[in-house]
C-alpha positions in Angstrom: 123.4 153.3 48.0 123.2 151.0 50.7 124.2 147.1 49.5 124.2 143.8 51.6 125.8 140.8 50.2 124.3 137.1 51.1 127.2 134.6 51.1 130.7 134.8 52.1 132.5 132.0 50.3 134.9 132.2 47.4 132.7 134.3 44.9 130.9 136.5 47.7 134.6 137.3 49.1 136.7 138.1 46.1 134.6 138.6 43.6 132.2 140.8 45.4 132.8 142.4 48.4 136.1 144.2 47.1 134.3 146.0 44.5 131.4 146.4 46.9 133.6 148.4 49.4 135.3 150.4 47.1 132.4 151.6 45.4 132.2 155.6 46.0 129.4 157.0 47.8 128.1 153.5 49.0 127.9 151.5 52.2 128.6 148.1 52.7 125.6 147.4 55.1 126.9 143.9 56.3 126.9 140.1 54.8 124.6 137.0 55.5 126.6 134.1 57.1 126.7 131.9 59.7 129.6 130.4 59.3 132.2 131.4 62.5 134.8 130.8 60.2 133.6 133.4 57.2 132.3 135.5 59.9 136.4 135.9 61.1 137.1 136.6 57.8 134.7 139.1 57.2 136.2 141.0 60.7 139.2 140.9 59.4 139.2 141.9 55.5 136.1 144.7 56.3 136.5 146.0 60.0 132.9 147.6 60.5 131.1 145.7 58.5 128.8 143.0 60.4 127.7 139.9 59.8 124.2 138.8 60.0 122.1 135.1 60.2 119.4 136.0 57.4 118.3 138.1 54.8 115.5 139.4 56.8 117.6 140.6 60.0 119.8 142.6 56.8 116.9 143.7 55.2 115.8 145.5 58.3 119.6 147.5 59.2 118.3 149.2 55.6 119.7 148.1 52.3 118.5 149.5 48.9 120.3 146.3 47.1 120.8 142.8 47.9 123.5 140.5 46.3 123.4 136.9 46.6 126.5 135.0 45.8 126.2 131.5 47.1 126.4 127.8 45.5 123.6 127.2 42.7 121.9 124.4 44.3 120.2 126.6 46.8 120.7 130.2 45.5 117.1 130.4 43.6 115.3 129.9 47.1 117.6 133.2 48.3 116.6 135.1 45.5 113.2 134.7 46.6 113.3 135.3 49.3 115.2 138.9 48.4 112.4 139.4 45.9 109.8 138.6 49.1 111.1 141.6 50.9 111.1 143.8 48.2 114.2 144.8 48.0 116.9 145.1 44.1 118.4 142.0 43.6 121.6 140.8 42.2 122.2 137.3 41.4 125.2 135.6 41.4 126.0 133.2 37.8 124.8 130.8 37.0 121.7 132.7 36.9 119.5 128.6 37.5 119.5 125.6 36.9 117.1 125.7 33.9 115.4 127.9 32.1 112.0 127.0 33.9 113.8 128.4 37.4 114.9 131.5 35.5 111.6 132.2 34.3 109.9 132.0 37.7 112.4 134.3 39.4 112.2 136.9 36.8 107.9 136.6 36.8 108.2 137.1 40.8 110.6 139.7 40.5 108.0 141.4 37.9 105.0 140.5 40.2 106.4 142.2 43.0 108.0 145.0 41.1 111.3 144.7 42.5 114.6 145.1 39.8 116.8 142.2 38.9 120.1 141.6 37.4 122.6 139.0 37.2 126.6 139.8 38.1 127.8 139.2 34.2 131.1 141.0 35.2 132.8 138.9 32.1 131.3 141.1 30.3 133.9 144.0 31.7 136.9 141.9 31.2 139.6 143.7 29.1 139.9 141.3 26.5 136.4 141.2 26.2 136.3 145.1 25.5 138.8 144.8 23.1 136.9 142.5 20.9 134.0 144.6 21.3 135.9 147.3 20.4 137.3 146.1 17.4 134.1 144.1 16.2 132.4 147.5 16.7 134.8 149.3 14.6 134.9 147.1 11.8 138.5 146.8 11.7 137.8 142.6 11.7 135.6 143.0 8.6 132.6 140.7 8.9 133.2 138.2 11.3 132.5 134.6 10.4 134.0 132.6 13.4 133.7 133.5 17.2 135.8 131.5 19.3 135.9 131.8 22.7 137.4 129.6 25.6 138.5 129.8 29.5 140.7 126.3 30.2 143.3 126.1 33.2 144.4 123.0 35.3 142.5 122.8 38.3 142.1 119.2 39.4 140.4 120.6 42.8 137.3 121.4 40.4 136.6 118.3 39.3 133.0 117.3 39.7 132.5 120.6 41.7 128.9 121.5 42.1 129.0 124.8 43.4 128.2 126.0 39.9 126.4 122.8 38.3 129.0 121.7 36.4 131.9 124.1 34.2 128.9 124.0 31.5 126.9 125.9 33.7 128.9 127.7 35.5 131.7 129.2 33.3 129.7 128.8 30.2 127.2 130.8 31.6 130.2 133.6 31.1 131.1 133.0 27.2 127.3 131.9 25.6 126.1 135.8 27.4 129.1 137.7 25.7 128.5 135.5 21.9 125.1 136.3 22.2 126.0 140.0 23.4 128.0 140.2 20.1 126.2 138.7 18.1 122.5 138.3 19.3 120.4 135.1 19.0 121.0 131.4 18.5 119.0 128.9 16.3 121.3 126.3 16.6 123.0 124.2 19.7 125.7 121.6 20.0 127.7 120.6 22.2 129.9 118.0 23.7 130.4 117.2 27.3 133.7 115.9 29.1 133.5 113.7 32.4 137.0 112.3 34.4 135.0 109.2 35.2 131.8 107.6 34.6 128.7 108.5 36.4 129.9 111.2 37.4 127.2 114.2 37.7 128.7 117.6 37.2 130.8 118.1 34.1 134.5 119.5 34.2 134.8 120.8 30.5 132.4 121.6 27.6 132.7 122.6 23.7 129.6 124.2 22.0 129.1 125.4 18.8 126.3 128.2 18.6 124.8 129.4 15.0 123.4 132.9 15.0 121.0 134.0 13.6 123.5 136.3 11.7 125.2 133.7 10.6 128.1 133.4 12.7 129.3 129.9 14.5 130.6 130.9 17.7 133.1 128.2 19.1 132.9 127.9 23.1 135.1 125.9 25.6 135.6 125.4 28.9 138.3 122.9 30.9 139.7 122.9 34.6 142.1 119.6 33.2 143.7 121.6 30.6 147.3 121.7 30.6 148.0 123.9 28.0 144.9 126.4 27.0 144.0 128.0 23.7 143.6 131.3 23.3 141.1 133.0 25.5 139.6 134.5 21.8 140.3 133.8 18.3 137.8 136.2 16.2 137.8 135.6 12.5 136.5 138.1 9.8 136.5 139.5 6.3 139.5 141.6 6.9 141.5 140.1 9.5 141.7 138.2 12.8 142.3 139.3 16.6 144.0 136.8 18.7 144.7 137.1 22.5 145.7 134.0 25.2 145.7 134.3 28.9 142.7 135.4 31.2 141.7 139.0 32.6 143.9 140.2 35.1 141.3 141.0 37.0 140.4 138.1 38.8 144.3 137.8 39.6 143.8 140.7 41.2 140.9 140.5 43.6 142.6 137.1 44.6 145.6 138.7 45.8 143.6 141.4 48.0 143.8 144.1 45.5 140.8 146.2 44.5 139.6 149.1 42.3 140.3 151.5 45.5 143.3 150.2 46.4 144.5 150.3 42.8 143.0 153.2 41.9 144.2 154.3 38.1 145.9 150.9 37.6 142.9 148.7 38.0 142.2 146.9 35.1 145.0 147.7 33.0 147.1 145.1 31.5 150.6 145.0 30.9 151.6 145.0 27.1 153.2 142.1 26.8 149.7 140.5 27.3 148.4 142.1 24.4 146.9 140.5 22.0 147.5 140.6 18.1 145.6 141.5 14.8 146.8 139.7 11.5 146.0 139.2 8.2 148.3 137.5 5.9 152.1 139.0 6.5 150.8 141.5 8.9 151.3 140.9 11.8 150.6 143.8 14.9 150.3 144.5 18.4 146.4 145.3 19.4 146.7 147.4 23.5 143.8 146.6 25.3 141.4 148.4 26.9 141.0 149.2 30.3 139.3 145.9 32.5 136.3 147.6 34.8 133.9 144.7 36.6 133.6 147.9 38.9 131.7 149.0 36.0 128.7 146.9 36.7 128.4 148.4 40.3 128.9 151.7 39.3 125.7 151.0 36.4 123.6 149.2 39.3 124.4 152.2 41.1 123.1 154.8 38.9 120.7 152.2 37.7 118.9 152.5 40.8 119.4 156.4 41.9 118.2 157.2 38.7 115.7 154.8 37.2 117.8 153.8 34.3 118.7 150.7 33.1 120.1 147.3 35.4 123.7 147.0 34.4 122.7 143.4 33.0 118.9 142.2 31.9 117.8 139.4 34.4 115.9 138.1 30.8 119.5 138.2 28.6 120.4 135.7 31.2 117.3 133.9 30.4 118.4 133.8 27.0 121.3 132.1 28.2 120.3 129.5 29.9 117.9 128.6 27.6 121.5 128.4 24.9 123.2 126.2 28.1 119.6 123.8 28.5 120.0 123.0 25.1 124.0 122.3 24.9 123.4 119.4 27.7 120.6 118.4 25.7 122.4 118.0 22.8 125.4 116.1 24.5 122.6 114.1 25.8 121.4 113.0 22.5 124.7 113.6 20.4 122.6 115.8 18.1 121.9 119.6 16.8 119.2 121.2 18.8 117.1 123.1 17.0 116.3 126.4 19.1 112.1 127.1 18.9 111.0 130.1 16.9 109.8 132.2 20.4 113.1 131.5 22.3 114.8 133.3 19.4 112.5 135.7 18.3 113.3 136.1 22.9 116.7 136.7 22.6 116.7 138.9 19.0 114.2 141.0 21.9 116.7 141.1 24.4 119.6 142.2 21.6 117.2 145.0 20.3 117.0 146.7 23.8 120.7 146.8 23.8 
């Protein structure tokens, strides 16, 4: 598989192009960027592997795949313009801006029958597994309460719109894995933090999502959190899981490390970062499983050798922005929103092809 990545910035350099090059039986065709200053970086991090001014001039040195990773604000426009030459697409998240603009990439994705996915790699993450795992099981019971959260202290991301906000951007993450767990929404609120007034991207979030199952899921998101919660807190019949801290994975990738380099130890997370099942007195260590965003690769790889399925549904991120276009709703109007009866009847779609 030949791939080409559009955007060399923070998400296109760590959280791409490592898992792009160590992807087996692959070739990293080049990157779309004119910056002299990403271009050095490229020379130097992937010796070989050029750099090019647009997705046209990349298209033509042969790619089977293209994945765009740059800010939000003009990402959509990219996408096309992938779609135009006919060519897989992978789009970085947030998916759009709205639900409107993910609609219309998907119908010209359709229209010209080119496959689309959006890089979901959260979805990888070890905790993540691990609450699959044990929701999957049934060793929780029936879960009643889904809480989910990523806070850290990063002053530097205040009123950053490179994602449209940490709503948008890192909610994108938790509202696809609820509604991976626990399928569709009819209910939305959500509340909305700002450092000062008038200011237009948001740098924290809480939502509270009603399934259709009848779980509440409980999301948050902070970059001025001093101390965070736990990353999940998953509540059922007969017991709950608890684990704090982040994925080691992105750790990684920001220190230079990658699936090839690391080979068997990718992913893997030491066991003092383990998180615990209890119920009543008992109290006991849960090992997680093995983190793998290579995975996505890997199932865009066979997705398009073989004709299977795109490691992530370009529509379950429709899904969730349509949950993300009614949280900012509601923190406009300080009310429940009240999802309509085809945008669930949507996502319960979406959750029946898993």
């Amino acid at each position: 598989m030949r791939i080409g990545l559009v955007g060399y910035g923070h998400g296109g350099r760590f959280f791409h192009a490592p898992l792009i090059s160590s992807l087996p039986a692959a070739t990293f065709v080049g990157v779309v960027t004119r910056s002299a200053e990403r271009r050095q970086l490229l020379a130097t991090e992937h010796p070989g592997v050029p750099a090019f001014d647009s997705i046209g001039q990349l298209v033509e040195a042969g790619v089977d795949v293209l994945v765009v990773s740059t800010p939000l604000k003009g990402r959509p426009a990219l996408v096309l313009d992938a779609i135009e030459h006919g060519v897989a697409v992978v789009s970085d998240k947030p998916f759009a801006a709205d639900a409107r603009q993910a609609q219309t990439l998907i119908t010209m994705a359709e229209r010209q029958g080119v496959q689309l996915s959006v890089y979901q790699n959260r979805r990888w993450d070890s905790d993540f597994l691990t609450v699959r795992k044990l929701i999957e099981s049934g060793a929780l019971g029936q879960v009643t309460r889904f809480e989910s959260r990523i806070e850290r202290y990063s002053p530097s991301s205040v009123n950053n719109g490179s994602g449209g906000g940490l709503l948008r951007d890192l909610g994108s993450h938790l509202v696809d894995q609820a509604l991976l767990l626990f399928g569709p929404v009819t209910r939305v609120y959500a509340e909305l933090d700002y450092v000062e007034k008038g200011q237009v991207f948001d740098n924290g979030f809480f939502m509270s999502l009603v399934h259709v199952n009848g779980v509440t899921s409980h999301l948050g998101g902070s970059c001025l959190q001093n101390t965070p919660g736990p990353r999940f807190r998953v509540t059922g019949t007969q017991g709950c899981y608890s684990v704090d801290g982040l994925d080691g994975q992105e750790v990684s990738v920001l220190a230079g490390l990658t699936p090839k380099s690391e080979g068997e130890r990718w992913g893997v997370e030491e066991h003092r970062r383990w998180g615990w099942f209890e119920q009543g007195e008992v109290r006991e260590r849960v090992s997680s499983e093995r983190g793998c965003w290579n995975q996505f690769y890997l199932q865009l790889q066979a997705a398009l050798q073989s004709g299977g399925p795109m490691p992530v549904d370009a529509r379950d991120a429709l899904a969730t922005t349509r949950v993300l276009d009614a949280a900012r709703l509601s923190a406009e109007r300080h009310q429940v929103v009240q999802l309509s009866p085809s945008s669930v009847n949507e996502q319960n779609h979406n959750k029946i092809l898993k």
